[in-house]
N, C-alpha and C positions, 0 to 999 in steps of 0.2 A: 917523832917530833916534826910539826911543819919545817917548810924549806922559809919560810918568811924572814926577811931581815930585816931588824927595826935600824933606822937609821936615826931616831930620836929613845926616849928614854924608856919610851913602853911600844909597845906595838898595839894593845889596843886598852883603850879611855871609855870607861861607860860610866853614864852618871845616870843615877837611878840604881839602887841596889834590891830590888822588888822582887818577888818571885820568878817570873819572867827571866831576871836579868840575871840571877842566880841561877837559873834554871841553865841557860845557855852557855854562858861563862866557866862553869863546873863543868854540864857537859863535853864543852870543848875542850875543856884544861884536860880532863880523862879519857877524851878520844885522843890527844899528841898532838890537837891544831897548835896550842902554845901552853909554855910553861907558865904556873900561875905567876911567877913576880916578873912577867911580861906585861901583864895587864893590871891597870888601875880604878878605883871605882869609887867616884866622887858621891857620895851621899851623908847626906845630913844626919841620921840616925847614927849615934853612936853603939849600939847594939849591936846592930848591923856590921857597923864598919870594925869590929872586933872579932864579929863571926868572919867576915871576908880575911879577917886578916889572920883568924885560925889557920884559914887552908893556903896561905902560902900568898895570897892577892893581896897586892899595895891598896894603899885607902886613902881617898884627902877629902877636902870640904871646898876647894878650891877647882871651879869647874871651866874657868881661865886657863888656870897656870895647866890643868891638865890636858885642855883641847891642846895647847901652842905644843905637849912633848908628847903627843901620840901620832902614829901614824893614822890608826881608824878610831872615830870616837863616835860608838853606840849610844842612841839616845833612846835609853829605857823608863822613860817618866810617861808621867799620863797627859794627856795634849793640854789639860788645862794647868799645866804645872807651869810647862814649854815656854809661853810667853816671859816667865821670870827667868828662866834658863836664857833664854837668845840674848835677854837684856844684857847679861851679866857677860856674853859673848860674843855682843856686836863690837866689829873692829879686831877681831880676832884673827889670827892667823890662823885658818882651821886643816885641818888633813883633809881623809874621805870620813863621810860623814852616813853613819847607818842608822837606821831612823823605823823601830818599830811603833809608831806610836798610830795609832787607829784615825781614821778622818785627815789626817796631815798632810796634804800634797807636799812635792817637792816644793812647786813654786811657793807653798804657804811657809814651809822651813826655810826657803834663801832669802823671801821677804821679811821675816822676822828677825833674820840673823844680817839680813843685809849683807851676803856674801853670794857666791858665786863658786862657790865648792863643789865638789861633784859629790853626789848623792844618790846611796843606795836604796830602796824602799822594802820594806818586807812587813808581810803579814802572817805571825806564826800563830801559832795554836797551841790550848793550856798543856797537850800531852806531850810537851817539850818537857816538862818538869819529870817526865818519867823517860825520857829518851823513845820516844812514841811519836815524837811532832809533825805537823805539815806544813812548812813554809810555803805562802806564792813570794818571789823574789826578782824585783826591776832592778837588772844591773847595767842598763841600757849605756850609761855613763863612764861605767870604769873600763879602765883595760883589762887585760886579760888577767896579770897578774892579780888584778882586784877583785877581780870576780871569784877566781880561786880561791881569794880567803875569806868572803864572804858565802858561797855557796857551801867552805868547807865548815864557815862557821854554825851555818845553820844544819847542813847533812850532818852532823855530830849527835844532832839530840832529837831525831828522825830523818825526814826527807823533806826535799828542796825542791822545787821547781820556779823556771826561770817564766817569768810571762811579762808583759809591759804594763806599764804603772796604771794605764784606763782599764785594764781588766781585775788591778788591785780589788775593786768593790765585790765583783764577781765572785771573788777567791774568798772573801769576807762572809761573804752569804752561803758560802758552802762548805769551806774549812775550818776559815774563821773562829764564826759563831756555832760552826756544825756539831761539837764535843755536847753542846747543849740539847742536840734533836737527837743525839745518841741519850745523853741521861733521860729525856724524856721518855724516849720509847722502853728503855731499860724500867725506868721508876713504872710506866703504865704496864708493859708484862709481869710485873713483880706483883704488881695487884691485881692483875688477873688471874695471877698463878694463885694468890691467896684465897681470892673470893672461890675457885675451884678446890678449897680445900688444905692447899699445902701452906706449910707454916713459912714464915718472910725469907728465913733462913734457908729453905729448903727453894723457895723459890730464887731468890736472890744468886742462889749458885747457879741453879741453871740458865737464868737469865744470862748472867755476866758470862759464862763458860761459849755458853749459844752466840753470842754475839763475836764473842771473840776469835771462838772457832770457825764463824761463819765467814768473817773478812781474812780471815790466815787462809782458808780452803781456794777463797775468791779471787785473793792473790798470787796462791800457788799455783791456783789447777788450769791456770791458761782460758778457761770457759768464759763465752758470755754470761750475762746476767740472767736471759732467757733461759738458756740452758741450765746452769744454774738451779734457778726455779723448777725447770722442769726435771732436776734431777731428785730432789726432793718430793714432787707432786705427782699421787698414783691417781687416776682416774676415779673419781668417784671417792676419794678416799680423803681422811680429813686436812691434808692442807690444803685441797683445793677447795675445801669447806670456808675456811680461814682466807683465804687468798681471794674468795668471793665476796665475801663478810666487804673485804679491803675495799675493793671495789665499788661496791654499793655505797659504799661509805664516802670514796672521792679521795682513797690515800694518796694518789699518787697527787691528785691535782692541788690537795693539802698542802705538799712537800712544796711544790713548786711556787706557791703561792708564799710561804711562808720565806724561802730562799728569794723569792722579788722582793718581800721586805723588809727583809736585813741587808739586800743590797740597794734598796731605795732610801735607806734610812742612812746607811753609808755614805751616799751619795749627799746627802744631807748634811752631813757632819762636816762634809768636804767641802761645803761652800763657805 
């Protein structure tokens, strides 16, 4: 169990009960950050707030009364939700305040709440729901102790990384949104493997297995990416067949292009 000490009623307040926010919260509560009836989670579905309250997590509909008795209150909604959330919490006494929501600057959160709280920012990624995740994470603002429980809350359901809030977009365009340029290339070899003959299922394993195995390898084996490459590529043999194909084609400069505009489109959101 965390060393964290609530000095109010919960230690941490999330409103938004969405997959995301169940994703994290679960995870955390299973990794020992905090015990589930440490944490509250203000959502409007009753469904929802029934299932939260299976696994041991408090519940309300009151996202007031819940900011004023949490120490951190996570804001898991989607930004066009946001503006009726700040409403209902201007003049609030608020904690520290964690804020995944996509496009959001701080300044856009302390204007709309008209507070002056310190605020954490994070951009995690869907494979939190699996304990797989990539957090980028601005904790420019908290102390140390704060950052400890925000770093540990997101290290729980993958990895964290700390970077400052103007590189947020950055992180957006490559982690972000990145789970999606994995599906793609997975759904494009699966039909490749097909149109070659093998049945979707047959394909479909070796796809996911190749992918899998390939960044586990990537991560363990110390090597560049070159390397890498070339430990797989025999001269004249067919992945440099495959790897040519790449080239002629412009993958890489694909990749790159595609990553400027999920982070210009970010940047967009943010104004």
């Amino acid at each position: 169990m965390g060393n964290y000490q609530s000095e109010k009623t919960y230690l941490l307040g999330v409103i938004g009960g969405g997959v995301m926010a169940r994703a994290i919260i679960c995870g955390a509560a299973q990794a020992g950050v905090f015990a589930p009836d440490k944490v509250c989670i203000c959502e409007p579905d009753e469904a929802k707030r029934a299932a939260f309250g299976r696994e041991g997590f408090h519940t309300t509909t009151n996202a007031r009364s819940l900011a004023e008795n949490c120490n951190y209150l996570l804001f898991a909604v989607k930004p066009q939700v946001f503006p009726a959330v700040a409403e209902d919490l201007r003049g609030a006494s608020l904690p520290v305040l964690i804020s995944i929501m996509a496009g959001k600057t701080k300044r856009a959160v302390r204007t709309a709440l008209n507070a002056e709280a310190k605020i954490a920012r994070v951009m995690p990624n869907l494979p939190c729901c699996v304990g797989e995740g990539m957090a980028g994470v601005d904790v420019s603002e908290l102390s140390e102790e704060e950052k400890t429980f925000v770093l540990g809350l997101f290290s729980a359901v993958g990895k964290a990384v700390e970077v400052p809030e103007e590189r947020l977009d950055a992180v957006t365009g490559v982690s972000g949104s990145g789970p999606a340029y994995v599906y793609l290339f997975l759904r494009s070899l699966v039909k490749a493997g097909m149109e070659q003959g093998l049945t979707e299922e047959q394909a479909n394993a070796l796809a996911l297995q190749t992918v899998k195995g390939g960044a586990a390898y990537a991560e363990q084996s110390g090597k560049s990416y070159d390397e890498l490459i070339a430990a797989v590529s025999s001269k004249g043999g067919t992945t440099v067949a495959a790897l040519s194909s790449f080239e002629a084609d412009g993958f890489e400069s694909a990749v790159s292009r595609a990553v400027s505009a999920a982070v210009k489109r970010a940047k967009e959101l943010s104004e």
